[in-house]
BADRENLUM-112508 format. One record per residue (C-alpha): residue in three letters; x, y, z. Coordinates in steps of 0.05 Angstrom, whole numbers, plus 5000, padded with zeros to 4 digits. Example, Ala and Ser with C-alpha at 12.3 -4.5 7.8 and 13.67 -1.06 7.14 Angstrom:
BEGIN
ALA524649105156SER527349795143
***
This chain:
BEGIN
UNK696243745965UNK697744136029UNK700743806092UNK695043966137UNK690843516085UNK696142886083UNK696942916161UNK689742876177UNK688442356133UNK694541906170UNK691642086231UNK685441716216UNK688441196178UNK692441066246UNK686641046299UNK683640326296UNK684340076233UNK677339726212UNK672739786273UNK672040626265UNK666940516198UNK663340156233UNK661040766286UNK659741186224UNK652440876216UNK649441596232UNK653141766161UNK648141566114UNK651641316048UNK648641685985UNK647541085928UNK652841325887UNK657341135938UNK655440435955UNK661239895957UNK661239485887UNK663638935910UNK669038695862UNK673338035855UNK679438385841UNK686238275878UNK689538945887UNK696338605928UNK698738005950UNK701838146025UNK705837456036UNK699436916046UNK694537446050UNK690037825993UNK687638415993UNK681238545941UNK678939135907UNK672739105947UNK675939126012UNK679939735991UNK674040075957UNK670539936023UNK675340266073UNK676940866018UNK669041036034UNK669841016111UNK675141476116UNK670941916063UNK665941906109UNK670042046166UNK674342606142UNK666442906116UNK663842816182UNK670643166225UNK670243756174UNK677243526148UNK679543696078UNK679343096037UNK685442895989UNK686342705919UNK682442125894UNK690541785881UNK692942025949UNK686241785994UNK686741035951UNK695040965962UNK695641166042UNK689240686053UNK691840136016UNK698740196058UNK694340246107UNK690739556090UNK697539276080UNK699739406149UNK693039106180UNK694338416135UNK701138306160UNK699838456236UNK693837946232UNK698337466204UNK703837566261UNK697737516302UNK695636816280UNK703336606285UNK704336886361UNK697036446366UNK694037106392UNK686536986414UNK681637496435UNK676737156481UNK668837256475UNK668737486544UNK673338046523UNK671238246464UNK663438296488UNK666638806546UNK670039166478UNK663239246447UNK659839416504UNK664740046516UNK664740216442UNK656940226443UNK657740686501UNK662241166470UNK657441266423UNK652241406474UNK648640816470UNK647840116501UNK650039526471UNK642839356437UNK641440096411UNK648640026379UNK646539336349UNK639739596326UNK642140286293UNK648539876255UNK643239376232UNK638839946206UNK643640336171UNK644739686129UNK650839466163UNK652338736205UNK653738726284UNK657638006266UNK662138396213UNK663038936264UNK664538576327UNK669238156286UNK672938676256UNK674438996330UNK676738236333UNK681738336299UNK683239086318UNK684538816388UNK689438226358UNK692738806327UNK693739286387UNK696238636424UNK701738506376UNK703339226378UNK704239216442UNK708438646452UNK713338846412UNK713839496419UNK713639546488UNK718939036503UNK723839566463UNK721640236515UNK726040246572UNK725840906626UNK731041096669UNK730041546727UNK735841986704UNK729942096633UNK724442266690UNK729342666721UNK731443026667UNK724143186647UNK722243396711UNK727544046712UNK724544176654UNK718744726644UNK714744376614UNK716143766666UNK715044236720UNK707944576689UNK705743866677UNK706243646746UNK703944216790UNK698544066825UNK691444296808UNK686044476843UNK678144606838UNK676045206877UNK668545496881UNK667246216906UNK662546636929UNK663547356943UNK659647866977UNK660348536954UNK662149047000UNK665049726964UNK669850196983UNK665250796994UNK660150377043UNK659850597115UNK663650227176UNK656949947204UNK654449657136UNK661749337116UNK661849047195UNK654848757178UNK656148447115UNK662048127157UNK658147827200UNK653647577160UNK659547177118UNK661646977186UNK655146667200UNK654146327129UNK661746027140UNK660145787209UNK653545447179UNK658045087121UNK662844857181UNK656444567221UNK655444207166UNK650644547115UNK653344507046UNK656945007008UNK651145146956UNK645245077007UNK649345567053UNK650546137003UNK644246136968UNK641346057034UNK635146707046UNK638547277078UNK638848027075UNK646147997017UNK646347596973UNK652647206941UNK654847296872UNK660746696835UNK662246006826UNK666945506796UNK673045746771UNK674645036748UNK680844636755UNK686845036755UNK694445036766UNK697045476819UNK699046026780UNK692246066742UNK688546146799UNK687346976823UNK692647216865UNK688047496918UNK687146816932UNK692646366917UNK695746466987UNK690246107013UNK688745486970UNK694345036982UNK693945127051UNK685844817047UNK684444147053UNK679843847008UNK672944037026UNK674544657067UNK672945397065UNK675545917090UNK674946717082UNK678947237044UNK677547997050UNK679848316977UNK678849106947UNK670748746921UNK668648486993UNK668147787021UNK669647206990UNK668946407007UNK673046036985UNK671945316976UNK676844776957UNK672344296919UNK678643856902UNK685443766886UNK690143266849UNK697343286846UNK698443546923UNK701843236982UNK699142536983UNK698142167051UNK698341417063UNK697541107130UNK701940557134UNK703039977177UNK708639627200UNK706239017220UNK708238247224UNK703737567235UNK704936817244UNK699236427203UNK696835807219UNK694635387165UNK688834817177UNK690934097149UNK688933377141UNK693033297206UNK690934047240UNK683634097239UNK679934837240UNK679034737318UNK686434537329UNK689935037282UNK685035617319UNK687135357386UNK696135327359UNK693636177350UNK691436277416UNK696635867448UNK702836307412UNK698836937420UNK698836697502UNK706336437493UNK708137237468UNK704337547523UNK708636987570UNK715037377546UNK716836877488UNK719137357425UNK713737447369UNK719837327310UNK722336677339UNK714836357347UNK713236557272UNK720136267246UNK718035647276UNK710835567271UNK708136057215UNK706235827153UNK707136387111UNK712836197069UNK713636917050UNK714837277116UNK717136587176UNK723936657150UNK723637327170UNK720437337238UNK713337367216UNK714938137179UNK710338467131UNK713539047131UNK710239727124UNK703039607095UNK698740047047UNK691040137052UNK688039567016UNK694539117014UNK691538627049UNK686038187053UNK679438537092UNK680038147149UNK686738277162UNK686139007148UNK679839067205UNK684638707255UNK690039077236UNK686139777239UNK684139567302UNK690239277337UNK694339797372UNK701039987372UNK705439507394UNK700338977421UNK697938307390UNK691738127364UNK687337657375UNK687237047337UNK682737217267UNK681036827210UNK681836957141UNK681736557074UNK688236327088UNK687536077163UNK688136317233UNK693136957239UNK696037377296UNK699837987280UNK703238527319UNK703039187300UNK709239527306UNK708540297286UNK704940727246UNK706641267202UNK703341747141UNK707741727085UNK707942197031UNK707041906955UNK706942596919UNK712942566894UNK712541816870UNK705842086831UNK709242556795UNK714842106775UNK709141566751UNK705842156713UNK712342406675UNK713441626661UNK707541496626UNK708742096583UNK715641916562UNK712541276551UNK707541496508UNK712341956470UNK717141346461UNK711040786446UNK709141266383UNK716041276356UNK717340576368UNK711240336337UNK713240776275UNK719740466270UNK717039846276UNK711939856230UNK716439936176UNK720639456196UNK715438926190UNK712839346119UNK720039236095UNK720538556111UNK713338366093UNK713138106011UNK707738585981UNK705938525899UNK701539195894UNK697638965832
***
């Protein structure tokens, strides 16, 4: 039995544990291989039973499977043992489910069928109709991602509580090469390049130029990139996407220019094969700009005692009272009611995009530097806020941190979920019959 064999066969085993057979309806069963459905008990796993059916059941999925991904299939003893310990695993994390009192709601688990249809490429009554024709039940299916979801919940609450990240780990990672290559930023570039050869005449080569020239300042009037380069004319444009690549992917000729692009822009670079234009289509992992807002308000609140009318008119009086000279922090310490912010003079604090509610964000977008608004209302009552400065902040660096996090995470969730799955297989009471 070779490795490659034994590690594909856990790799299946490990992706979710009973809902997969279910998407394997476009694997017609041959009649030989039908499930006998037998009333044997093949282990006891503490108050839970596993039957020979159930095991004979699953051993034909990941047949099917491993058939279906071109995998070499294992031993008759080998395929029968990992799926049982398989099985065994499932029964003991649905039991901790039902002890935590773990519930999957409808709601949810209608959204979990729906995107499973879709990843098959259908919607959720194509899905329904094709498992019904190939002999199989939607109820046993949808219930059985039931319980894969009460699995991957229990999972994750306890293995998650047990992954900590330091920054010095991120740190670390990033001075790595493999840290650094994973968060370099890529980009999509399109080209299109005229040819103009080496042996061609000074007229023809200041032609072509002009020409490009003409086709860029078309593209910068607004004309698309595509339109504009397949456009009629007397050359004609040869390229196209290069894709999404890192920096040092990307042809040298014109990796001077990219990063200097915003997203959207062209420009054009003369190289030994003629004219090219360049266009950045996008780019992830760059310098990321954030407008932010500093920015504090005094809210007004309407109660039994302050009516709409009388908690509008308190706004317009304080925003009259600032204009007066009276300071903006000592009004919203004594008359805001924001409990979060009139302690501390009414201050937000610098703001993202989106933060806050839509009203608030049009006033605030519309308020300028260092003046008060006028009095607005939102879902929480009548506001006036002052906006103190603006700045664009950079978040690149922040990205990259949240990228390498998730990967350590990831790294660290697979090894704790080993660990703790046998833990809980060597504390479990299992009578293999």
């Amino acid at each position: 039995m070779n490795t490659f064999c034994t590690n594909s066969l856990l790799a299946i085993l490990q992706a979710q544990p009973k809902i997969w057979f279910f998407v394997l309806f476009t694997l017609p069963l041959s009649a030989s291989a039908q499930v006998e459905m037998l009333d044997q008990v093949v282990a006891i796993v503490d108050d839970d039973i596993i039957l020979a059916s159930e095991l004979q059941e699953r051993v034909q999925g990941v047949r099917a499977t491993m058939e279906s991904r071109d995998v070499e299939i294992p031993e008759d003893n080998i395929l029968v043992r990992e799926t049982l310990d398989r099985l065994i695993l499932d029964s003991i994390q649905l039991q901790l489910a039902k002890l935590y009192g773990v519930r999957i709601p409808d709601q949810q688990l209608d959204e979990s069928m729906i995107r499973l249809a879709q990843q098959n490429g259908l919607t959720l009554e194509q899905f329904r109709s094709a498992l019904e024709q190939s002999g199989q039940s939607y109820a046993a299916a949808r219930e059985a991602l039931r319980d894969d979801l009460a699995i991957q919940r229990v999972q994750q609450g306890n293995v998650m509580r047990n992954i900590n990240i330091s920054e010095q780990e991120i740190d670390n990672f990033l001075a790595t090469d493999e840290g650094e290559a994973m968060t370099q930023p890529e980009y999509r570039v399109v080209q299109a390049l005229l040819s103009s050869g080496r042996n061609e005449d000074a007229t023809t080569v200041t032609a072509k130029e002009k020409f490009v020239d003409a086709v860029l300042g078309a593209i910068q009037d607004g004309t698309t990139f595509e339109e504009a380069v397949s456009a009629p004319g007397p050359y004609t444009f040869s390229g196209g996407d290069l894709g999404w690549r890192k920096l040092s992917d990307i042809p040298s000729m014109f990796a001077d220019f990219v990063p200097s692009l915003r997203v959207g822009e062209v420009t054009k670079v003369r190289s030994s094969s003629g004219f090219h234009l360049l266009l950045l289509a996008d780019a992830v992992g760059r310098e990321r700009l954030v407008r932010q807002t500093d920015v504090r308000h005094i809210l007004i609140k309407p109660t039994e005692v302050l009516s709409e009318e009388g908690a509008e008119a308190l706004a317009r009086d304080l925003k009259y009272r600032i204009a007066a000279g009276e300071k903006f922090g000592d009004l919203a310490r004594q008359y805001s009611d924001d409990i979060g912010s009139a302690a501390e003079g009414g201050e937000l604090g610098w703001t993202n995009p989106g933060q806050m509610v839509p009203e608030f964000e049009a006033t605030m977008a519309a308020t300028s530097k260092g003046t008060v608004s006028e009095p607005f209302k939102s879902e929480f009552g009548w506001h006036i806020l002052q906006v103190k400065d603006r700045r664009d902040k950079d978040f690149s660096s922040q990205v990259r941190r949240n990228q390498v996090a998730g990967y350590i995470r990831e790294q660290k969730y697979q090894e704790e979920l080993d660990a703790w799955l046998r833990k809980i297989r060597e504390e479990a009471f299992v009578d293999i019959k």
